[in-house]
FILUM-205562 format. One record per residue (C-alpha): residue number from 1; residue in one letter; x negated, y negated, z negated. Coordinates in Angstrom, 2 decimals. Layout:
BEGIN
NUM,a,X,Y,Z
...
//
This chain:
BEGIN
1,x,-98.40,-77.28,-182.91
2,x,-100.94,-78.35,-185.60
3,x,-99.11,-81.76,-185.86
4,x,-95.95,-79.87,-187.31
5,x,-98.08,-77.27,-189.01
6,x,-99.38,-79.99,-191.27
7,x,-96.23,-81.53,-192.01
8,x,-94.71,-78.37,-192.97
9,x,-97.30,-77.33,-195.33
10,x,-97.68,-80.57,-197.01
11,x,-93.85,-81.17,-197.68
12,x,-93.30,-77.37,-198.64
13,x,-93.34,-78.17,-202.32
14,x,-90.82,-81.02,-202.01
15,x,-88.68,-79.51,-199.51
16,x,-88.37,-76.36,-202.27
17,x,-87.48,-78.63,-204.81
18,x,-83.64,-78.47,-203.62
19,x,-83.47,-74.90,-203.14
20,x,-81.11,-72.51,-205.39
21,x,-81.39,-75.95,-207.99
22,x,-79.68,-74.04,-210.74
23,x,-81.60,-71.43,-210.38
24,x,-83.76,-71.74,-213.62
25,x,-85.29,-67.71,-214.03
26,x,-89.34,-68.70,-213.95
27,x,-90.14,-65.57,-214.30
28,x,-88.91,-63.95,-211.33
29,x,-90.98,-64.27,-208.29
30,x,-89.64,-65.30,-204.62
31,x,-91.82,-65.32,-201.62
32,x,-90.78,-67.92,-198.86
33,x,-91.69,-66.83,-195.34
34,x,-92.87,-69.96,-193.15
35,x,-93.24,-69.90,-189.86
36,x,-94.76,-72.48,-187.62
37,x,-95.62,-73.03,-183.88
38,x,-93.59,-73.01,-180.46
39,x,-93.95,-71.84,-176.77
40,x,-94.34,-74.83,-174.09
41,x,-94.80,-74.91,-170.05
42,x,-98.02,-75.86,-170.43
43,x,-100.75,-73.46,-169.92
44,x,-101.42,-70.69,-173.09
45,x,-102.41,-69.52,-175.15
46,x,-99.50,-70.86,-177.33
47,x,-99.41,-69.79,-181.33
48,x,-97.57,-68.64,-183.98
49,x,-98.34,-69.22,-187.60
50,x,-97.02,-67.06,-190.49
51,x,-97.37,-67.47,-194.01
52,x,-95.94,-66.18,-197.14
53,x,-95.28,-69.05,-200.50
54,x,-94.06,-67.46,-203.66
55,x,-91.99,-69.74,-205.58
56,x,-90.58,-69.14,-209.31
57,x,-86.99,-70.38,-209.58
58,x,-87.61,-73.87,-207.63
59,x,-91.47,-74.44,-208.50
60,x,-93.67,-73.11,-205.36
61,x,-96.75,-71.61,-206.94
62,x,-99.35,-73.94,-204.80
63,x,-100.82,-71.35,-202.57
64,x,-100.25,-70.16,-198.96
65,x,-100.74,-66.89,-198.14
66,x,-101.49,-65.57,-194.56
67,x,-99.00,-62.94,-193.08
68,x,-101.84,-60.52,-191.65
69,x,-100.92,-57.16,-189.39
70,x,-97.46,-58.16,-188.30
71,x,-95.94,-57.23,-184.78
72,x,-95.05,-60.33,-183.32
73,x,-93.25,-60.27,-179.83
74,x,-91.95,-63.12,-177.71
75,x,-88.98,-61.76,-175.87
76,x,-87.47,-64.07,-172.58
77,x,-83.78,-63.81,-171.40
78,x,-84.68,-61.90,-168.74
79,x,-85.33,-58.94,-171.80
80,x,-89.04,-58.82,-170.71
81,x,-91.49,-58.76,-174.00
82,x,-94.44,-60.49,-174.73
83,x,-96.80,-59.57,-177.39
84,x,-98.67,-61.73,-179.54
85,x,-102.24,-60.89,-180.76
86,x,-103.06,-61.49,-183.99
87,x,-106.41,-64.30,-184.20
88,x,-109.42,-63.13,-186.00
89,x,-110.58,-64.50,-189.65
90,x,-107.08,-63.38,-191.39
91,x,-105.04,-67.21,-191.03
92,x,-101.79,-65.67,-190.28
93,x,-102.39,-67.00,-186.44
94,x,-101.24,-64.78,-183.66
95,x,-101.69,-66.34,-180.34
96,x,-100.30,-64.84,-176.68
97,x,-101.90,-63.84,-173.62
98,x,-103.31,-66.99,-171.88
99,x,-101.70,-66.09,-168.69
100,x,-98.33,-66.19,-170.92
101,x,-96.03,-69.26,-169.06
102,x,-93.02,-70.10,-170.34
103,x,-90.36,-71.47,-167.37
104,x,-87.57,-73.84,-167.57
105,x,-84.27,-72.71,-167.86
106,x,-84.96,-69.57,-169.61
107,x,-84.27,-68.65,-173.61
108,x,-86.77,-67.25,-175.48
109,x,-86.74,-65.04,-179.05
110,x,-89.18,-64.75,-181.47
111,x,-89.58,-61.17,-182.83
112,x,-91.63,-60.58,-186.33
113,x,-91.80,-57.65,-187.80
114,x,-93.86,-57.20,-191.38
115,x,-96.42,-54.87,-192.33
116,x,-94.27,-53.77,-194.98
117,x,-91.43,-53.40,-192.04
118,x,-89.43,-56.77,-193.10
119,x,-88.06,-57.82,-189.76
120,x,-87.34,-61.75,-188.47
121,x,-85.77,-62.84,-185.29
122,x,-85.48,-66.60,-184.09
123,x,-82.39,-68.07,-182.55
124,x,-82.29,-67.98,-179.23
125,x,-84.30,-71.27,-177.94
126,x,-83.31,-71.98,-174.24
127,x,-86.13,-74.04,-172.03
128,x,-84.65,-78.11,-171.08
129,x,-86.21,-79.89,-168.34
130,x,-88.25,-82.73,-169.66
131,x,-87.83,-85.88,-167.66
132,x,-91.66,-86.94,-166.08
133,x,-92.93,-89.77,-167.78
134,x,-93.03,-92.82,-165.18
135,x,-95.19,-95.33,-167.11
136,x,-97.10,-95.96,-170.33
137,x,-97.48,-99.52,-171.75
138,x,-98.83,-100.46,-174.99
139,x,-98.27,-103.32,-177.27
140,x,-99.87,-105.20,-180.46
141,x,-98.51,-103.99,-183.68
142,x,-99.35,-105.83,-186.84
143,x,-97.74,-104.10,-190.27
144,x,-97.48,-105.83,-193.34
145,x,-98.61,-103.85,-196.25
146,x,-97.81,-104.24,-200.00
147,x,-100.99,-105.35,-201.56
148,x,-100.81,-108.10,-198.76
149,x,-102.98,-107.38,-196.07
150,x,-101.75,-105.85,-192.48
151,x,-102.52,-103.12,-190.74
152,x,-102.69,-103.64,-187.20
153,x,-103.16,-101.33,-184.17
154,x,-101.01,-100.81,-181.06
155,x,-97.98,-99.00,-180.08
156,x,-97.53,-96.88,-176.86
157,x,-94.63,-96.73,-175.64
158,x,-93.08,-94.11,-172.62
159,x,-91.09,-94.81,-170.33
160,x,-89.24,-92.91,-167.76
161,x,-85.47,-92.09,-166.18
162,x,-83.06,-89.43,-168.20
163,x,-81.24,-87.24,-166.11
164,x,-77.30,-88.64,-166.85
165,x,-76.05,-84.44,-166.28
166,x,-77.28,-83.85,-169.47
167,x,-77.32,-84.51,-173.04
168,x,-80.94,-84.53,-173.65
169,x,-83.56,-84.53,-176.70
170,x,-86.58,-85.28,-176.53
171,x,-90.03,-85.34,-179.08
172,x,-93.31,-87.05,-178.32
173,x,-96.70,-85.97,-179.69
174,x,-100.50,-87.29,-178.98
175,x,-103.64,-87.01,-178.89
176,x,-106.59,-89.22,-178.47
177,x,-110.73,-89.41,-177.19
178,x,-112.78,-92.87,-178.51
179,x,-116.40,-93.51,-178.73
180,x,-118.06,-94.28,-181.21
181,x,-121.51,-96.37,-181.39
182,x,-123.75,-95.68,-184.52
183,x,-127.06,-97.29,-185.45
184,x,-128.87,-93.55,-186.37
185,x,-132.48,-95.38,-186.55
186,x,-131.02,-97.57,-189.55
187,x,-130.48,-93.74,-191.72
188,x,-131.13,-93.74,-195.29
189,x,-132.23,-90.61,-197.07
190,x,-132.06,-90.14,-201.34
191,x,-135.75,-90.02,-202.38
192,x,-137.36,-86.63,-201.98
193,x,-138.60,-87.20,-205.79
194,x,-135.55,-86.88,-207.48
195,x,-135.61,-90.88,-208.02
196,x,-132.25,-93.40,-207.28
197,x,-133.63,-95.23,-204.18
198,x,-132.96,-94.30,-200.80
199,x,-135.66,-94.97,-198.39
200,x,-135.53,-95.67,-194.69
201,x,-135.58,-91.96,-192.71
202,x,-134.05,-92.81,-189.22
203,x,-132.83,-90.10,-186.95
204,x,-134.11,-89.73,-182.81
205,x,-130.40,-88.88,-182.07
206,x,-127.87,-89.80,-181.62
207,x,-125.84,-93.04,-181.06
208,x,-123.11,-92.58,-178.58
209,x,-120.49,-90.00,-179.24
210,x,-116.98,-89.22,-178.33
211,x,-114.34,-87.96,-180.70
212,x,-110.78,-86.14,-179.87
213,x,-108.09,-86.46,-182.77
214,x,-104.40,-85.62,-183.27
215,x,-102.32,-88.69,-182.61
216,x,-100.45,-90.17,-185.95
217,x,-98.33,-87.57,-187.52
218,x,-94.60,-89.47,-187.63
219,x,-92.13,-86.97,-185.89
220,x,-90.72,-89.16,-183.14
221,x,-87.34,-88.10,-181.96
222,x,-84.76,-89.23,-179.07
223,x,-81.41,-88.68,-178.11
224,x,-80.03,-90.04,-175.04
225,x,-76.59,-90.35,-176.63
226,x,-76.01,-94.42,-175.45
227,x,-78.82,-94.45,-172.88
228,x,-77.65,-91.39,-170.64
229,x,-79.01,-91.83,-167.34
230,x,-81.20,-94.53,-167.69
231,x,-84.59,-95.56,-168.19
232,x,-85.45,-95.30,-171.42
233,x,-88.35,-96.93,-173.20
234,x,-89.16,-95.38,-176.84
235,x,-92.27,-95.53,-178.80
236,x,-94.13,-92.07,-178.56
237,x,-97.16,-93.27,-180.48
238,x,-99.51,-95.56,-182.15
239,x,-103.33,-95.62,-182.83
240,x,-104.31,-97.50,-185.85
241,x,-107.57,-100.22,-185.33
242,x,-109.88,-98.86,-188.02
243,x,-112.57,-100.48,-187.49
244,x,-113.80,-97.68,-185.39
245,x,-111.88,-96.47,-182.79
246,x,-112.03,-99.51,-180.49
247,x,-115.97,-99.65,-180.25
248,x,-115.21,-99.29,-176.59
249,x,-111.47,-97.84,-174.94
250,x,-109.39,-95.19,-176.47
251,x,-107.76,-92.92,-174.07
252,x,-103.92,-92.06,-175.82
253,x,-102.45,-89.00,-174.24
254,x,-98.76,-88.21,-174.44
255,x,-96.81,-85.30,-174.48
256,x,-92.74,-85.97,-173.87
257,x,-91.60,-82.21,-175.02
258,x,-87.90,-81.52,-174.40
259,x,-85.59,-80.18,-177.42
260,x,-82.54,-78.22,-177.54
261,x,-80.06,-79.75,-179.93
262,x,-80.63,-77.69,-182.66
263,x,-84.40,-78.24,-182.64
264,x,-83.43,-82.13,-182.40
265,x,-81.44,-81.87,-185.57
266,x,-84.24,-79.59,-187.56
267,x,-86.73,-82.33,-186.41
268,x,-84.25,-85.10,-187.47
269,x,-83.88,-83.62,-190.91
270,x,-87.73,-82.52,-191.59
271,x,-88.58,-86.41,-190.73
272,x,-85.91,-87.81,-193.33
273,x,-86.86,-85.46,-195.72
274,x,-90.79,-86.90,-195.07
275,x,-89.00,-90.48,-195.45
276,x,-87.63,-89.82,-198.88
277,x,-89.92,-91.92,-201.01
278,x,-88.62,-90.78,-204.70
279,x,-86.51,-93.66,-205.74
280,x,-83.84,-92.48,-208.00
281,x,-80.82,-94.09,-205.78
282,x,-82.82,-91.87,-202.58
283,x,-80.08,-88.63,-201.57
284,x,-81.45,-85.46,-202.33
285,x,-83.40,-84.06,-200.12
286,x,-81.45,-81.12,-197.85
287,x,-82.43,-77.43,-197.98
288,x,-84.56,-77.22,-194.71
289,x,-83.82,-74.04,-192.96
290,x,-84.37,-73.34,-189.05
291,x,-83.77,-71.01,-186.51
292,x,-85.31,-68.11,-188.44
293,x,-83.30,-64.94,-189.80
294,x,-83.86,-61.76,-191.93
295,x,-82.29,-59.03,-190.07
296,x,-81.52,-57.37,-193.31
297,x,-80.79,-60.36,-195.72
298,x,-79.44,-63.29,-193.66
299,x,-79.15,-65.13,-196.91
300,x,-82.90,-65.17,-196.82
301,x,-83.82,-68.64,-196.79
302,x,-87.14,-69.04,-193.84
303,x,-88.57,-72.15,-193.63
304,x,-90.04,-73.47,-189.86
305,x,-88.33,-73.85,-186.47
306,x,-89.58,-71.91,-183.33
307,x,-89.49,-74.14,-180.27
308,x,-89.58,-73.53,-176.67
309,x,-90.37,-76.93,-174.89
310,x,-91.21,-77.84,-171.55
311,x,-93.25,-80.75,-171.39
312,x,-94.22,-84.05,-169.13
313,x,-97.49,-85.32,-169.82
314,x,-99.37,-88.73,-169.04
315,x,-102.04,-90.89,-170.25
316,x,-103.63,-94.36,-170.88
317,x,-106.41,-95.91,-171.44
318,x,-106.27,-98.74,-174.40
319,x,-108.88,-101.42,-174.80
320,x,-110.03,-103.43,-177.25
321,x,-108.65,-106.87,-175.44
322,x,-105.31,-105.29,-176.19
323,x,-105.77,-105.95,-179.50
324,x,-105.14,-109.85,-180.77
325,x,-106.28,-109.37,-183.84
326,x,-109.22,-106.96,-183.99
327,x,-110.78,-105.52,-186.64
328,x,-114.66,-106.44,-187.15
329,x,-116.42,-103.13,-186.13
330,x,-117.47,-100.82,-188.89
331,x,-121.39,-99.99,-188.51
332,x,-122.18,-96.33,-188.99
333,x,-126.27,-95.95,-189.42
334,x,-126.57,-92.07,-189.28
335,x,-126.03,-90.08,-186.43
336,x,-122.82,-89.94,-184.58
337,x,-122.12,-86.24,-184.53
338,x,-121.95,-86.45,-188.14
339,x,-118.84,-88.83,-187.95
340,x,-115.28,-86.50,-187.56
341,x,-116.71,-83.91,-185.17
342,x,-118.21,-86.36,-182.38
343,x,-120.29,-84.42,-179.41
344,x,-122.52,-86.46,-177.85
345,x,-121.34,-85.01,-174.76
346,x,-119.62,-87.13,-172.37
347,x,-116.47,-86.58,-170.89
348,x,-116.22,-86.14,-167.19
349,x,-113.28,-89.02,-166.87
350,x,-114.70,-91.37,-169.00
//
């Protein structure tokens, strides 16, 4: 969910840049409702993020605005109702029961109704089988850039068999655990005196540390519209060689989440949109709308998709051999817990 949160947020701006274009009243304010977050197999809880951007004519004001004290309700096929409890600190979060699992085969409805009693239903968003993933491999990748260097890392790529009953759609997301190795006895500290030197101050802890991120942020999309019912091997992700991450192994996991069709071509249409890079001869970019409605106002324009996914999930551990061109290790002299939220903690399968 937070990989699509971010992309949502950070393209809102551009994305509203195409909407009502002749629409040239600056003085009359619009709010946009955006909502973000889906329901998988996996165990919950599972969120929901909604926010309100105001926008005069086509010009988005810049701010993002939690929806607080909203009833939001998950409703199955089956006509049984879930409720969602809103998340403490005011974000606009609301976040099921944990014991809330979604099954395959069903359809699922998302339910919002306003404080101000403004009420939003989803699309019906039926439940596909996702096809287990049968093997990971990974492979060198080494990117040219424009100023003439490269940037190199690795590509992991998923493999497994599609069903050939179906038409099926498919998204991959990741996420990752490294170690990093810092030199904490080598800390500099500013001079206590005010003055411009930095003298030696080193730290008793601590040197090894182990850091979980989100895996890169490109949407990556499949249809199985020449490959149906065979294996299929697609890239689901790649892990960048900063310098950093391959102090020891990096352990990739990947998540193959199953789309309907009409997810796949929201998904499809938010990624070009990302691609657009502002040339004059580029298209203009489409008016993103999802599966979200105004009961009242259907002409409402809602930006964000809710999925419902079920999801195959398998990982791999990548060393640092796998690399042919590796990147001379960046040395960190402070403590690692300092560096993006390491715990010094070590994980029970490493």
């Amino acid at each position: 969910m937070r990989n699509i949160s971010v992309i949502l947020i950070f393209f809102l701006a551009f994305i509203a840049s195409c909407i009502d274009p002749l629409d040239v009243n600056i003085d009359r304010e619009v709010n946009i409702l955006v909502v973000e977050g889906a329901i998988t197999t996996q165990p919950g809880p599972h969120y929901i993020r909604l926010t309100i951007s105001a926008k005069y004519g086509s010009i988005f004001d810049g701010f993002v605005r939690p929806i607080q004290k909203a009833k939001v309700i998950i409703r199955d096929s089956d006509g049984d109702n879930f409720k969602l409890i809103e998340v403490e600190g005011g974000s606009g979060v609301y976040a099921t029961a944990s014991d809330f699992l979604p099954v395959v085969g069903k359809s699922y409805t998302l339910l919002i109704t306003t404080a101000s009693g403004l009420e939003y239903t989803s699309l019906p968003e039926k439940i596909n089988k996702a096809a287990e993933i049968s093997e990971l491999n990974a492979e060198f990748s080494k990117i040219p850039l424009v100023n003439g260097t490269f940037q190199t890392g690795l590509d992991v790529y998923a493999s497994f068999q599609d069903d050939p009953e179906d038409k099926d759609f498919y998204m991959w997301k990741s996420n990752g655990t490294y170690q990093t190795i810092t030199f904490p006895e080598n800390y500099l500290a500013r001079d206590p005196n005010g003055g411009p030197a930095v003298i030696p101050a080193p730290k008793d802890c601590c040197k090894d540390c182990w850091v979980t991120e989100l895996g890169d942020r490109s949407i990556r999309l499949l249809k199985d519209d020449n490959v149906n019912g065979n294996v299929i091997s697609d890239l689901a992700a790649y892990v960048e060689d900063d310098g950093i991450r391959f102090a020891d192994k990096y352990l990739i996991r990947i998540e193959q989440h199953s789309l309907t069709r009409e997810a796949f071509q929201f998904f499809s249409l938010l990624r070009d949109q990302i691609s657009i890079n502002g040339d004059i001869f580029d298209p203009p970019p489409a008016t993103l709308r999802g599966n979200m409605i105004n009961l009242t106002n259907p002409d409402e324009n809602v930006i964000g998709y809710f999925r419902a996914s079920d999801v195959s999930i398998d990982s791999l551990f990548l060393t640092k051999e796998m690399l042919l061109e590796p990147k001379p290790l960046e040395q960190i002299d402070d403590d690692c817990r300092t560096y993006n939220g390491g715990t010094s903690l070590k994980p029970d399968y490493w």
